[in-house]
Structure formats: structure tokens, C-alpha cells
N, C-alpha and C positions, 0 to 999 in steps of 0.2 A: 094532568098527565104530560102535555107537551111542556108544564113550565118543569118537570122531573127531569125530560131526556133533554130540556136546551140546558140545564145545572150540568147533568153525566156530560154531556161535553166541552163544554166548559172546562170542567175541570179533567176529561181527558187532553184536550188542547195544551192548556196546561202544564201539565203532567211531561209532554212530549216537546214543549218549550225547556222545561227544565231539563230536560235529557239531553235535548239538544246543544243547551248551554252550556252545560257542565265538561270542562276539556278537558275530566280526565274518561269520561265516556267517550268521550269522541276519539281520544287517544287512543284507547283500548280497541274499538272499531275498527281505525284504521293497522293496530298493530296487527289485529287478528284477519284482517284482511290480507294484508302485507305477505302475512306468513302464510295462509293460504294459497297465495299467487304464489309462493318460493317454492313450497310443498311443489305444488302442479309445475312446475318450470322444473326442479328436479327430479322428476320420478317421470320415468314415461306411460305413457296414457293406455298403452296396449297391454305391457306384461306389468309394469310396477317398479321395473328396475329401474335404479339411482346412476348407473354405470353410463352414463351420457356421455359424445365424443363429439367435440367440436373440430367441425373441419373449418379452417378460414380461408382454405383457396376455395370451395365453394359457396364457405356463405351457408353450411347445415350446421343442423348437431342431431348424431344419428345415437340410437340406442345402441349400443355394443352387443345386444343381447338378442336380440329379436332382429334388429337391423332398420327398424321404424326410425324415417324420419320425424323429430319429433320439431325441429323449426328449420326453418329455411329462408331466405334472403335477406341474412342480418347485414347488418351495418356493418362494413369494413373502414374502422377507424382511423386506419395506416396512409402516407402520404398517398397522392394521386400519380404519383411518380416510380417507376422502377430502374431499379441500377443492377446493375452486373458485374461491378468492380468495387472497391475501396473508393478509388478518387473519383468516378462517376459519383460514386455515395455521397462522397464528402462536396462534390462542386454543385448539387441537386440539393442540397440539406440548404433549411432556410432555416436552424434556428443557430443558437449558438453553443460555445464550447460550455463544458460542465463544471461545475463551481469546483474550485480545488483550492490545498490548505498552502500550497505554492508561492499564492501570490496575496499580498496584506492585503486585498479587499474581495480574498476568494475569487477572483476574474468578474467579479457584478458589474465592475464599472465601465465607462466608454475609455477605448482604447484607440487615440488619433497616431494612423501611422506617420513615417518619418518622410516617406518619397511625398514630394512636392507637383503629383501628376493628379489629373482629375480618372474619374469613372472609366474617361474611354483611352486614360494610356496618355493625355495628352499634358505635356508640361503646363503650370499654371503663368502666371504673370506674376508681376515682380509684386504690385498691391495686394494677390491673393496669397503669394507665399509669406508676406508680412502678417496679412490676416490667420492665413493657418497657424505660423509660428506663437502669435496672440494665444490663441485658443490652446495649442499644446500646453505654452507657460500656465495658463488660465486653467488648464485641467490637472495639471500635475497637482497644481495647490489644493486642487478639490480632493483629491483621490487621497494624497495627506494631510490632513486636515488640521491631527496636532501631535503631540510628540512619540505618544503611543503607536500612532499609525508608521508615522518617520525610523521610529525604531523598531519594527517589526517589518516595517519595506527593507532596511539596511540588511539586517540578519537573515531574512531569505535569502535577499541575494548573496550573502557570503557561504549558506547552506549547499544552494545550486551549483557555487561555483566550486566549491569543495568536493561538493559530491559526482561533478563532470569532472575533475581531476582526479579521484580515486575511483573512477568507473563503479559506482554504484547505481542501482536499479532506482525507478522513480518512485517504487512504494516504500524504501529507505528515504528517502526526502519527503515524501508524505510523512512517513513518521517522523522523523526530525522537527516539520516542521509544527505539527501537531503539539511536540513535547518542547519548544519551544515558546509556541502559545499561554502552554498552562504555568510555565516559567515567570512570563509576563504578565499574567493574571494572579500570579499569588507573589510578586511583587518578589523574585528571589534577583531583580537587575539590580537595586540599587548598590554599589559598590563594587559593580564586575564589569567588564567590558562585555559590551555584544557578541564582540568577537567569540570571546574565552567561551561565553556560554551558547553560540552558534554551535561552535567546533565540539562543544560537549553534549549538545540533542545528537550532533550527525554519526558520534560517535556509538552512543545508546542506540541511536534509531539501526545501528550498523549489526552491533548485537544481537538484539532482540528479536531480527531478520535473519540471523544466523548468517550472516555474511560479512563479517569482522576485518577490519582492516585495525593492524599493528599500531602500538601510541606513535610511533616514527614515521609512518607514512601519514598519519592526521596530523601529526604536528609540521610535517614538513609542508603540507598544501596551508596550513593556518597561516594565520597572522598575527597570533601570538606564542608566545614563549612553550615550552612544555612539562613546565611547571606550571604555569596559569593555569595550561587546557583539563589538567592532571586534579588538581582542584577544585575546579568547575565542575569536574565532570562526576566527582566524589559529592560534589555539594548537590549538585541535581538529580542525580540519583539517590540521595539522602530523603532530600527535601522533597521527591514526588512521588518516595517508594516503587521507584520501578523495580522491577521486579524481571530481573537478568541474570541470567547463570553465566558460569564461569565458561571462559573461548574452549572451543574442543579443538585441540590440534588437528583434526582430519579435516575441520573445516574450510583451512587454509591449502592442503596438500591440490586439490583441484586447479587452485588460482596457480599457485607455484609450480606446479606439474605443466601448464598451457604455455608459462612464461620459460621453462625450461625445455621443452618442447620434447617430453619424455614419454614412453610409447605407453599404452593402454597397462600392458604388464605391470613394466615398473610402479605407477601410480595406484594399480590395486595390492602389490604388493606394500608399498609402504603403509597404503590403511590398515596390515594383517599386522603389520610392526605396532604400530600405533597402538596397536586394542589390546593387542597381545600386553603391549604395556603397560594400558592401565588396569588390566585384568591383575598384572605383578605390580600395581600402583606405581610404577617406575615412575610416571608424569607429575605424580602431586610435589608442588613448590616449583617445578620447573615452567620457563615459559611456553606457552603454548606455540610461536611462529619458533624456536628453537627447533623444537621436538617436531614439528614439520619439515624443516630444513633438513635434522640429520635423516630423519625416518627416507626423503626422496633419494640422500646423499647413501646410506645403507640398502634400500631397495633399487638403486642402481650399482650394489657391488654385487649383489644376490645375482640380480639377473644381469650383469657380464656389459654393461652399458656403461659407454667412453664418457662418463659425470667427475669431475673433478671438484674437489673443496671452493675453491676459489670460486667458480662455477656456480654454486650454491651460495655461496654466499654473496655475491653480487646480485642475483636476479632475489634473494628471500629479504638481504639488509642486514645479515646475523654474520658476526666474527666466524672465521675458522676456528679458534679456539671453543666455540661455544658450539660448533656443528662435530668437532671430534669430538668433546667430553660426553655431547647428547647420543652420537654416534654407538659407542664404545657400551654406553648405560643399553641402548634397546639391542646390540646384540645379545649381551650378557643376557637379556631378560627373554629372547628369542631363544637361546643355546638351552634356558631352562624350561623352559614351556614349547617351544615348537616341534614338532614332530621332524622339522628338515633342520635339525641346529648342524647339523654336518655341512650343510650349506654356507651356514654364517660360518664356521668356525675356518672352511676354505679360504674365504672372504678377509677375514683378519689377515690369515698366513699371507 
């Protein structure tokens, strides 16, 4: 009898070595453990409800429903520090700036500044500013390592600087420089200059953001030709299928309207031109900074505002000749569709 029940355990031992062994038992175990703590962690203990509200100035999480605290003095994982302002924030913050497509190695690497002072403000000696200048030389080589890096340093910078001369926003040079990347990744440099095909992301990235600057104001800040930029730019948007619609003349009337320094009226008035227009297709073949220029040039005849030709066309870049024929087309196309064409037709006289 006792040699029966020392066998039954045995092999219940056994048995319960192999359960133990086996990791997808244990797996399973811990899964269905897991989710039971997640169960009980969301649902509160008193009514059942999932509506749970974490407060983080106290350190709870109260039921929404019943009002039962269901935990209390968690972990506040936030610095030990508080600010009250931006530059308090930013003089307190001990980590660093956040990767961006700006710069060729995304900001990852060390950046040795140019001032030859130490920690506390104080100028260095003539050995350690040799030494520091070592180390700049010594780091520049590292941070460009080989020619992909060298030319991808170069073209940002000519993005940045393009994009701070036509006052563009930083998430148009984030894009820029993005669609410049995949430029250099599918190999579209060899036989173009940096340049051309810089000048042809910033101009896409300008688009795409719906904040369009004219082929004349990007080629006048470029460095190259405007025939190159013009091709580049046809080529990169071939070759990466971007995917950009055509400039809409109202887009511009804002930038032109600030630079003209024309009053609220007048600038809504010309976006009624504008639509009116392409409601009468007036726009199709025409340029889009044209038909911005006359629309502000006719919506300052409407509303009785001292706008001259000349005027217009120095602050937009567009001939007089090309601001009367654009002119003369959205009355016509107002006189037929507008309800105030008595307006425009004063206007003409």
C-alpha cells in the first residue's frame, strides 16, 4: 500500500515538474494573470464602472461615477522642478533639443560652441583655445563623415537660408527637407546640382503647405538659374509622385494684401472676385500671382481705396500690363454673376 501512494506521487511530482517546465503554460499563467490585474485596475471595485479619472495634482484616480477612490499616491513621473514661464521652463529642462529633419544628423550629435569662455563666463588661455579649436576641427569631420553626409549638410543649409529669405514657416523646411532626403536616397542627385534640387524641395514643401511663393521670388533667393530650378522641380515631383495641386490665387491675396497694407474690406472683397471667377472658370491657363494682383488692384476700385497699378505691381512682381488684362477679365466675370455688378461697372467709368 505505502509502495502504491509513494508511485501516485511520484508521478504526481512529476506531472507538476512538467507543467512547470513547459513555457507555454507558464505563458498562459502569467497572461491570464496579467489580464486579471488590468480587469481589476479598470473597473472600480464598488459599482463596476470602467469610467476611471486620473487626477495627477493629487496622485488619485477617482471613479467618475460613484466618486470612489479607487488608487491613490501614485508615482508622479514629471520633473522635481516647477516653472512658471517658457524661459524658466527652458533654463530648468536638463535634457535636450528634439531630433529634427533640419539638420544632416537630425541634432543627435555634439555640438561645440564658437565662444572661447569656460562654464563660468571666463575667457580661456591661449593653450585651451588651441585645444578647443582641435576639437571643433576634430568634430566637424566626425559629424560629416563621407560625401552623403557633406551633401546633405550643404543643401539644408541652402533650404534654411532660402526659406528665412522668403519668410516661410519651419514646418515648410521640415518638409523641404524631408523631400529632399528621399531625393538622396533614391539617387535622383547624380547630374543636378544641390542647389537646383534644394530650391526644388523648398518650393514643393511651399505648396503642399499651401503657402506658395511665385517661381520669381524662389529663384531670385536661389543660386541657380530659373530654368534649372524649373526642371528640378518638374523632375522631383515626377520622380517622388508628390502629389500637389495646382496654386489657388486667394492663397497669395493675404501675403499681398499685408505688403500692400490694404484694409480688411478690400482683401475680403477680392477673395469674392477671385471665386466668383473660378465659379466663371475665368482662372483656368491664367497665372495664379497675376489674378491675385488684379483681384486686390479691382477690389481697391470697388471699395473707393487710393491703389494704383504701379503699386500692385511692385509689392506682387507682376507687369502692369498683366494686372489690367487680369483686371478687365474678373470685372467682366463680376458684371455677370455678381449681384453688385453696378459697382464694378462705376469702377470701369
Amino acid at each position: 500500500m505505502s509502495d502504491a501512494l509513494h508511485a501516485r506521487t511520484r508521478d504526481d511530482e512529476r506531472e507538476w515538474r512538467d507543467h512547470d517546465s513547459d513555457p507555454g503554460n507558464a505563458t498562459q499563467t502569467e497572461t491570464a494573470e496579467r489580464s486579471d490585474e488590468s480587469e481589476a485596475e479598470l473597473q472600480c471595485p464598488e459599482c463596476g464602472s470602467t469610467d476611471l479619472v486620473t487626477d495627477s495634482e493629487r496622485g488619485e484616480t477617482v471613479c467618475d461615477d460613484c466618486g470612489l477612490v479607487v488608487d491613490e499616491d501614485s508615482i508622479d513621473r514629471g520633473p522635481e522642478w516647477r516653472a512658471f514661464d517658457s524661459a524658466e521652463r527652458d533654463q530648468k529642462s536638463r535634457v535636450g533639443a528634439p531630433t529634427t529633419n533640419l539638420m544632416h544628423d537630425k541634432g543627435l550629435s555634439t555640438n561645440i560652441g564658437w565662444q572661447n569662455k569656460d562654464a563660468y563666463g571666463n575667457s580661456l588661455s591661449s593653450n585651451q583655445r588651441q585645444k578647443m579649436q582641435r576639437l571643433r576641427t576634430w568634430n566637424e569631420r566626425f559629424r560629416t563623415r563621407d560625401s552623403k553626409e557633406r551633401n546633405l549638410k550643404q543643401a539644408l543649409g541652402e533650404i534654411d537660408r532660402m526659406a528665412s529669405a522668403l519668410g516661410l514657416p519651419e514646418n515648410v523646411r521640415e518638409t523641404a527637407s524631408v523631400i529632399y532626403r528621399r531625393a538622396l536616397d533614391e539617387d535622383l542627385l547624380p547630374g543636378r546640382s544641390i542647389e537646383g534640387i534644394a530650391t526644388a524641395s523648398l518650393h514643393a514643401a511651399a505648396r503642399m503647405a499651401q503657402v506658395p511663393r511665385s517661381i520669381d521670388e524662389v529663384a531670385r533667393v536661389s543660386r541657380v538659374e530659373e530654368d534649372e530650378f524649373e526642371r528640378a522641380y518638374r523632375y522631383v515631383v515626377r520622380e517622388l509622385s508628390l502629389e500637389i495641386q495646382p496654386a489657388d490665387p486667394e492663397e497669395y491675396v493675404p501675403r499681398f494684401a499685408s505688403d500692400l497694407e490694404v484694409p480688411k474690406e478690400t482683401e475680403r472683397t477680392a477673395r469674392e472676385l477671385l471665386e466668383n471667377a473660378k465659379r466663371e472658370n475665368v482662372h483656368s491657363g491664367k497665372s495664379p500671382v497675376g489674378l491675385a494682383a488684379a483681384a486686390l488692384y479691382a477690389s481697391a476700385q470697388l471699395t473707393n481705396e487710393d491703389l494704383t497699378q504701379a503699386d500692385v505691381s511692385k509689392a506682387t512682381d507682376i507687369s502692369e500690363v498683366t494686372i489690367r488684362n487680369r483686371y478687365q477679365e474678373l470685372l467682366e466675370a463680376w458684371d455677370l454673376d455678381s449681384p453688385h455688378g453696378g459697382r464694378s461697372r462705376r469702377a470701369q467709368t
